[in-house]
N, C-alpha and C positions, 0 to 999 in steps of 0.2 A: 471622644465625641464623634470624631471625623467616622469613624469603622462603624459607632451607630447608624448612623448617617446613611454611609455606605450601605449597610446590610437592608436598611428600612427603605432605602431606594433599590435594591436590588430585590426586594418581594413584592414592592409596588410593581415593578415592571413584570415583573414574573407573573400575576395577578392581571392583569391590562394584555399583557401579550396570552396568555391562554384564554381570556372571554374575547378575545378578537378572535383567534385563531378557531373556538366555539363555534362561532357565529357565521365563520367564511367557510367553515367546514356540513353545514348546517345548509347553508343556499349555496352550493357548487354550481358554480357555472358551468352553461353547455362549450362555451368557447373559451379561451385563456391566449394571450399573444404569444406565451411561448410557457412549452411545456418539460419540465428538465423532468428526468425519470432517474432516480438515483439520488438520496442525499448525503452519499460521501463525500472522500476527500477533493473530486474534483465539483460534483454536483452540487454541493454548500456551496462553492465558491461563486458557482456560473449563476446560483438563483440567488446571491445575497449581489452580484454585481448587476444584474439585470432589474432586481427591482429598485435598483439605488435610483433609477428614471420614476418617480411616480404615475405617469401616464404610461406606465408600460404593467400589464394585469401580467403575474408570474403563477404557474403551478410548480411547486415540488412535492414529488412523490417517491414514499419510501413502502417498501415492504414491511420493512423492524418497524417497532415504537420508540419509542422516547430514551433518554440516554442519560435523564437525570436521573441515575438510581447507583448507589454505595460501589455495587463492582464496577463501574463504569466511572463514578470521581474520584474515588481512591486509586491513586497510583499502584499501591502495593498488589493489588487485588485483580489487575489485569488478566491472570490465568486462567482466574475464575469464569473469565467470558470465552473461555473454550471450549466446545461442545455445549454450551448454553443457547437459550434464546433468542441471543441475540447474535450468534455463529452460524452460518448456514453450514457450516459443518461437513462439507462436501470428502467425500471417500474416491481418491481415486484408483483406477482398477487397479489387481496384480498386476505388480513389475519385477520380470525375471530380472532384471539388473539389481534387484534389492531382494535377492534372496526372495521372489514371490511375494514382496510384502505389498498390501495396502497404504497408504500414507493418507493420515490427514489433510485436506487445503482447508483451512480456516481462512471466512471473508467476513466482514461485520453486516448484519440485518438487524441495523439498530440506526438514527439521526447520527451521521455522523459517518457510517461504515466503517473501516478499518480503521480510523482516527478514534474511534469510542472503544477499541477493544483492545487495540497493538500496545507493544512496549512502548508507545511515547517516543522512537528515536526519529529525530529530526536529523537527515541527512539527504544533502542536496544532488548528491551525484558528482560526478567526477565531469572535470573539462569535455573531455575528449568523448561523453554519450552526447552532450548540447550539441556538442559541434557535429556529433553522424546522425542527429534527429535534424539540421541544417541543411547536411548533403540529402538524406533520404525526401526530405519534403522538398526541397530545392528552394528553402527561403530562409535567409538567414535570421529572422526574427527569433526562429526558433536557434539558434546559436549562444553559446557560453555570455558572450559578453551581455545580450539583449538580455537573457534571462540570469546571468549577477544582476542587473539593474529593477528585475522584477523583484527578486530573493530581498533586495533591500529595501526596496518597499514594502513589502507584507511584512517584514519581521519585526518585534518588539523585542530586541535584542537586549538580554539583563546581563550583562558582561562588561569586561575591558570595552573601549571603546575605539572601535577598528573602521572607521567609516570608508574603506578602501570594499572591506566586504559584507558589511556590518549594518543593518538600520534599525530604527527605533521608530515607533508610533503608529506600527502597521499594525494589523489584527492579530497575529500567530503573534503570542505572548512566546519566545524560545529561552531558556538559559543553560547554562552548563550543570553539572549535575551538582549541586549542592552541596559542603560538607561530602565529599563521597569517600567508602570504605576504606580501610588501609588495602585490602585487596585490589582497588579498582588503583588506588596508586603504584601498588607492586606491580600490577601488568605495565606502567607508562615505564617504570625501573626496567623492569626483564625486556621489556622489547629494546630498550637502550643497549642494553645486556649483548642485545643479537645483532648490534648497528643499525637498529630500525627509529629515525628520529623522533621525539616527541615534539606536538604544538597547540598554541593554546587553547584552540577549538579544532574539530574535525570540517566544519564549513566554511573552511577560508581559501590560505595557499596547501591548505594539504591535499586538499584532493586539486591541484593542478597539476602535478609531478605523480612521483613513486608513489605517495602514498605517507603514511606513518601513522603514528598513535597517538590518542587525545581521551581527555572525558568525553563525555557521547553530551550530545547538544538534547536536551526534551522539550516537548511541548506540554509542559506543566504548569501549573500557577496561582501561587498561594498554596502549594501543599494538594493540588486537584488537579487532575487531566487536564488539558486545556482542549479539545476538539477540536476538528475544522467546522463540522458544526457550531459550535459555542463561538467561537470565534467570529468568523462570519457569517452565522444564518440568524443565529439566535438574536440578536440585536434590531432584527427587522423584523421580528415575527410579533409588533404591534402595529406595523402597515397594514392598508388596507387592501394592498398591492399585489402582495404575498402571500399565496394561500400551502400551507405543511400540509399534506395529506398523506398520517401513514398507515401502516397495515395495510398497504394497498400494491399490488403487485401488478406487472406492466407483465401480460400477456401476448399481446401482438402490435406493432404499427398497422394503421391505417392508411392506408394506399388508394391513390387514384391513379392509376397508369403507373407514372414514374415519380410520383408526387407522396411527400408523405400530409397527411391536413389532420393524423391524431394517432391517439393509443386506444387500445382495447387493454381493461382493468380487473379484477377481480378483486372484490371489497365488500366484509362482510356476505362472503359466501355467491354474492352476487355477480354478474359479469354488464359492464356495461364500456360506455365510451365516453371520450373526450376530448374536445377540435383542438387542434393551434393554429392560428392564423397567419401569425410566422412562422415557426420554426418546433421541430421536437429534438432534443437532445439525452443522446443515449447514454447516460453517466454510471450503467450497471454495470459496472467493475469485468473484468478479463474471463467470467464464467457467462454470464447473464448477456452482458450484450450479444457475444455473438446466437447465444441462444434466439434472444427475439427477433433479430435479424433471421433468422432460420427459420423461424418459426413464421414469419412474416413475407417469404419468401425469396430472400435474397443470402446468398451464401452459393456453395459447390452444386452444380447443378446435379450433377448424380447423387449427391449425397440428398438431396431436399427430396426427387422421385423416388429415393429407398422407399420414402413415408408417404408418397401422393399431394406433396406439398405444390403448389404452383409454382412454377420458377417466372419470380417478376423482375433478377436480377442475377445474372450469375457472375459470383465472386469466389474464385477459386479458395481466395486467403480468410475469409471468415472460418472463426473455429480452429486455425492453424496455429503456428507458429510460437504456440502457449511456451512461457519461458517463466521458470523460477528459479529465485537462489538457495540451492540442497545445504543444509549442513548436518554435520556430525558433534556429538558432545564429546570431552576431553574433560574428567572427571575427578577432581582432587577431596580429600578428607581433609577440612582444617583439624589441625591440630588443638584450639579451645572453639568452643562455639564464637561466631560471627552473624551477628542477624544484618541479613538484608535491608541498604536503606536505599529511601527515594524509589525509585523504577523494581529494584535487584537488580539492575543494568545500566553502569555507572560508564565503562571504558570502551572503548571502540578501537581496531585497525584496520588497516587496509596496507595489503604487499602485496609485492611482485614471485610469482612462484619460479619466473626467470630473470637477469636483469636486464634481456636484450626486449623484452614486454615495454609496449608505449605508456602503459596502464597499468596500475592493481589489477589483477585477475582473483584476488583471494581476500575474503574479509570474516572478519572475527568481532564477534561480542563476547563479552563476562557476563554469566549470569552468577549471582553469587547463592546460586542455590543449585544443590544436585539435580540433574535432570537427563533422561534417558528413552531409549523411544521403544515399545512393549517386546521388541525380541532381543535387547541387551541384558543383561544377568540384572536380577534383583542387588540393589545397593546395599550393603551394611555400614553405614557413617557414623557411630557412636557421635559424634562432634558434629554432625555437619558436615556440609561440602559444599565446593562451587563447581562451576562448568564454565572451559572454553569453548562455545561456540564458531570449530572454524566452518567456512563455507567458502562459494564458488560464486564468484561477484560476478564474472563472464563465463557463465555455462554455453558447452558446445548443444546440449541435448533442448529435443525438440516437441513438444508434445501437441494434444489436438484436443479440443471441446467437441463431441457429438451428438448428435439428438439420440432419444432410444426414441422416440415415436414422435406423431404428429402434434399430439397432447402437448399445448406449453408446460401444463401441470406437472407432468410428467419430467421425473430428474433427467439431466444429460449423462453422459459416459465423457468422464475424463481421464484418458490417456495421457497421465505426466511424462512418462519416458524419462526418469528423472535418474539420471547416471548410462544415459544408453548409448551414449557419443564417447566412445575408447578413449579421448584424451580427457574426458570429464574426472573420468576413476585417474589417471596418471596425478594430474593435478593436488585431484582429491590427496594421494598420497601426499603428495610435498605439503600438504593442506595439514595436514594430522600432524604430520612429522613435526611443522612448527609450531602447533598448538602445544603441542607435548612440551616442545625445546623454551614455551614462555612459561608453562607454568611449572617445568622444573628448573626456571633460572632460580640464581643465588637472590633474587627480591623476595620470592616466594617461600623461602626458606622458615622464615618466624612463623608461618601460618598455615601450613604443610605437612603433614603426619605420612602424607603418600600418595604417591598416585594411584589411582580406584580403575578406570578406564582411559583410554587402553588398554597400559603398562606394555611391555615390551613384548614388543610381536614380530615376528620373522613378515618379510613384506606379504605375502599370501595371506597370512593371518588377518596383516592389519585390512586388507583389501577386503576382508570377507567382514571384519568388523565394521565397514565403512560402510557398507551394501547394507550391514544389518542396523547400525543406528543412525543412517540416516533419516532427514525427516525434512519438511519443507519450512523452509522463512518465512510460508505466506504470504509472497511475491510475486502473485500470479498476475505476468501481463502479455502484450502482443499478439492477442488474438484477433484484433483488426486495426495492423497495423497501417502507419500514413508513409504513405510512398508509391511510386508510379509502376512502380512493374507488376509483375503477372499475381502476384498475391497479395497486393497493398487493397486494403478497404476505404481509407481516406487520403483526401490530398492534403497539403501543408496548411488548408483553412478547415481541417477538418470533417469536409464533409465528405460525404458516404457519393464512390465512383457512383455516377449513372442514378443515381437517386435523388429528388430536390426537397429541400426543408428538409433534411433533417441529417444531423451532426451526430458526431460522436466525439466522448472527452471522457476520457476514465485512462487509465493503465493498461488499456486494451491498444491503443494506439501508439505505444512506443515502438519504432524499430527494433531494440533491442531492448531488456529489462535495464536498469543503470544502474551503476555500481552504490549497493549501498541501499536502503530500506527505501520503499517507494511512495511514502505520506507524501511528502515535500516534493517532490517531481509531479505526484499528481495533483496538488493543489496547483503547480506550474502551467500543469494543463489545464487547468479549471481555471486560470487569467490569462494564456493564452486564448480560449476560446472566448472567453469574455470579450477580450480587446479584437476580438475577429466580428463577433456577433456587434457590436457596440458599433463597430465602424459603416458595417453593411448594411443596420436597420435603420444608419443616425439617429443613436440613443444614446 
């Protein structure tokens, strides 16, 4: 009776929040208090904490649609939202460091952003990024200990019960992976194998130290993605506070001098505007922001007059700085078949590729399906197979977001430079090496017919295979980043140097990208800028 119950109040609201959400979408207002643009994993956050004020009017605005559909609740089904509708699907240019190839960047244009399309991995980041996001902004708020004390209030922790790291009753539904494979237990075995410790979760003391191995923590629930949308956006979208407006894309801020008072929009083919009275916040992830920033005139002053752009701000670091974490696949043939359960992505690591390193510099996932990137040899897997996923948690390479024209419409040029810093490929090698050495430990043994990729390569070899299947995390952050020197775009409250009203919060603004998949760090940012904006409007 109780799950009747349940499911018959969960279509009533369903039902009440889309005829309100009708209705506010229908008479848009010319003015809004504050307008967030982006409804990711920080932008859900920033518009479900600002309308929790009833007298406070919120717009959010997304480009994608809606996020309730099969590929998008089904866990298993995640891959399917790649190069889909709801992937902005970005191509970044040849890179002679990869063998000339092109690489995908996958970002979500859907409620929700990367939260509605990612693997689901919930991982917080390592000690030692809080505490250089601390020194960079020069506020400690943004520091480890201040944000453990956030992590445990947002989370709905379905686990052991660890209240040291641990909370329950927050919005992010998190649990460990379920029942997971005998595979994703072999890799906890083989990394033991190699003296690499296991723990009960990956978001506790392990990412304090060295590092080690655990099941990977998701944001799933009941058998269904849990989003950052769904989580916190969704629940208030029968306020009247709260207006969702998607398929609508943020073309330019509006400017008065040094003032920003709205956006200019394209919606249904149309272009028009829209005021904030407070504040605009920029939540369009590590491609997009800097783009409308540029587009709006503030960014590198030469770069903006390539295109005749006004310079109403020059900020050398817009567009810069772009950092992602590269991996390679390590490709095993089980020996009977194995179907993938939960995510396909059960187990997680993090090491040190030295042991004089303060920090993991190297992280690995399982996917328990073959998977390879279009210049690696065609698989033959009678049985099936899985992939070690190693990568590069603290990449030295540097990339850059640019405009090709004036036209916001018009795509940007992204240069990843993704392997272009000489110690990136060194690494990369120790990287492979021990991806190889977990899944030919003796765990792996019962479930192993052979190794498929690499196998045994002279070091030139394996360098030249690294160049050629690598492929990106879809970790794209730091393109305006928060810090005072000559390339920082926001200070430690966020806002944008030299510019007033108006913020940025998305994965653009990390100093460095953080060890470890970036949902959960940006939702950090998306309550950091919360409790900044809440203090300064008293609200």
């Amino acid at each position: 009776m109780t799950s009747i119950n349940s499911s018959s109040q969960d279509q009533d609201f369903a039902e009440r929040a889309n005829a309100n959400q009708a209705s506010l979408r229908a008479a848009l207002k010319t003015h809004y208090d504050f307008i967030v643009c982006g409804a990711g994993s920080s932008g859900s956050v920033i518009a479900r904490r600002l309308a929790e004020n009833p007298s406070v009017q919120v717009l959010l605005l997304e480009a994608g649609g809606d996020e309730d559909v099969p590929e998008v609740t089904n866990p298993a089904l995640w891959p399917t939202n790649l190069r889909s509708d709801r992937d902005w699907a970005f191509q970044a240019a040849p890179n002679p460091h990869l063998n000339g190839r092109s690489i995908l960047l996958s970002m979500g244009k859907v409620l929700g952003g990367g939260s509605s399309i990612n693997a689901m991995v919930w991982a917080r980041g390592h000690k030692s990024d809080w505490d250089f996001f601390a020194t960079e902004a020069k506020d400690p708020a943004w520091g480890y200990e201040n944000v453990l004390a956030i992590y445990r209030n947002i989370e709905d922790w379905k686990g052991p019960p660890d209240p040291e790291y641990r909370g329950t009753g927050g919005p992010m539904f998190i649990q460990s992976s379920p029942n997971p494979s005998p595979i994703a237990s072999a890799m906890l075995e083989a990394a033991q194998e190699l003296g690499i410790p296991s723990f009960p979760n990956p978001n506790g003391r392990m990412m304090e130290g060295d590092g080690g191995c655990a099941y990977s923590d998701s944001s799933t629930r009941d058998g269904k993605r849990h989003s950052v949308f769904r989580a916190y956006t969704y629940p208030y979208m029968d306020r009247p506070n709260l207006t969702v407006l998607t398929h609508t894309v943020v073309t330019r801020l509006l400017l008065e001098q040094q003032q920003v008072t709205g956006v200019e929009i394209m919606r249904d083919g149309q272009t028009s505007t829209l005021r904030a009275t407070s504040e605009v916040i920029l939540s369009l992830g590590a491609i997009h922001t800097p783009k409308v920033l540029m587009c709006s005139g503030i960014g590198d002053q030469d770069e903006l007059r390539q295109f005749s752009i006004p310079v109403l701000q020059h900020l050398p670091g817009v567009g810069r700085n772009l950092q992602d974490h590269v991996t390679f696949g390590c490709i095993w043939e089980y020996k009977y078949p194995i179907s993938p359960r939960n995510t396909g992505s059960e187990a997680t690591m993090y090491w040190k590729s030295h042991p004089t390193l303060d920090a993991p510099d190297l992280m690995f996932c399982q996917a328990e399906f073959p998977t390879r990137s279009p210049a690696t040899p065609v698989l033959d897997l009678p049985n099936g197979g899985w992939s070690m996923f190693g990568g590069l948690a603290r990449p030295k390479s540097r990339g850059r977001v640019r405009l090709s024209s004036s036209n916001p419409l018009d795509p940007v040029r992204l240069e990843a430079n993704t392997l272009a810093h000489t110690d990136d490929i060194k690494v990369a090698l120790v990287c492979a090496e021990m991806a190889r050495a977990i899944g030919n430990a003796r765990a792996f043994m019962p479930f192993v017919e052979r190794e498929v990729l690499p196998g045994g390569k002279s070091k030139s070899q394996l360098e030249y295979y690294i160049r050629d299947s690598a492929v990106s995390y879809w970790h794209l952050t730091c393109t305006a980043k928060m810090g005072h020197d000559a390339l920082s775009v926001v200070d430690g409250s966020l806002k944008v140097h030299g510019i007033r009203n108006l913020r940025i919060a998305d994965g653009s603004i990390m100093p460095r990208v953080t060890t470890g998949n970036t949902m959960a760090p940006c939702v950090i940012i998306g309550e950091r800028a919360s409790q900044i904006l809440k203090k300064e409007h008293c609200i």
